[in-house]
N, C-alpha and C positions, 0 to 999 in steps of 0.2 A: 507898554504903549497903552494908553487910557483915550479912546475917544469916546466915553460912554453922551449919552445926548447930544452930542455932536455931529455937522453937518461936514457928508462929505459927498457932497452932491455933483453932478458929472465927474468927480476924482478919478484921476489917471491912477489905478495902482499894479500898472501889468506888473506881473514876476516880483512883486512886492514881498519882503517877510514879513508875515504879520504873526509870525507865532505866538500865542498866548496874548494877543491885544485884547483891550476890554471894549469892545465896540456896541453895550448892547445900548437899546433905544436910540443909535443914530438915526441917523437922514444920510442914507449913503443910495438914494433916488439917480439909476442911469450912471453910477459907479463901476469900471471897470477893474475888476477883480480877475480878471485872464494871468491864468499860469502861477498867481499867487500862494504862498504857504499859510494857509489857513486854521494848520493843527494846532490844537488846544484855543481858540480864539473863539470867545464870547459873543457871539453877533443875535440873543436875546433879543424880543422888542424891536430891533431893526426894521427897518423902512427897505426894502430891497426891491423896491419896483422900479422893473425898467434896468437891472446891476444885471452884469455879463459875469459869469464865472468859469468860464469855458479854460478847461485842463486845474483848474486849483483845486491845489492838493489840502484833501481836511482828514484829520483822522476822530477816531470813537469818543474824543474828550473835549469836542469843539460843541457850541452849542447853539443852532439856528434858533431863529424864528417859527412860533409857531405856523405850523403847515406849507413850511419851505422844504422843496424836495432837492438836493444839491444835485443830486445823479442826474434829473432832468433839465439842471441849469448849467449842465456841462462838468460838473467838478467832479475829479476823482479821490475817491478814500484811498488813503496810504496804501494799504495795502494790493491794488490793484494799481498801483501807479507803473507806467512802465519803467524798466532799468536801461543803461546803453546796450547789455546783452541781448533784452527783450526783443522777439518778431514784432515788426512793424502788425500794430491791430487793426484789424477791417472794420470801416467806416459801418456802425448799425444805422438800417431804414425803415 
């Protein structure tokens, strides 16, 4: 999946697979990215002001935007993602 320079602006992409898209330099401005697969996915150069990412899953070979913090925008790295086995996690404040 290639959106590179491309606008995905207020784009619905809850629980979306985006594995390995090439998204960098979009316009994905107020994009909801909620519960999405994000691993290996290019999002370089992105515009991501205003994008929800709350629960998407990214792992170590995905590639934001300079001085985008994923943890803080809600997304979880793979390897902390919960399983069906997993304890329900306590909301951090």
């Amino acid at each position: 999946m290639h959106f590179g320079e491309g606008s995905l602006i207020t784009a619905f992409m809850l629980r979306t697979v985006l594995r390995g898209a090439i998204l960098t330099n979009c316009r994905a401005i107020g994009c909801q990215f909620d519960g999405a697969d994000l691993r290996s996915t290019n999002l370089e150069g992105a515009d991501l002001s205003g994008a929800s990412f709350i629960e998407a899953i990214y792992n170590s070979d995905r590639v934001w935007p300079s001085g985008f913090d994923p943890v803080a925008a809600g997304s979880l790295l793979e390897a902390d993602r919960p399983t069906p086995d997993s304890p329900p996690q306590t909301p951090r404040g």
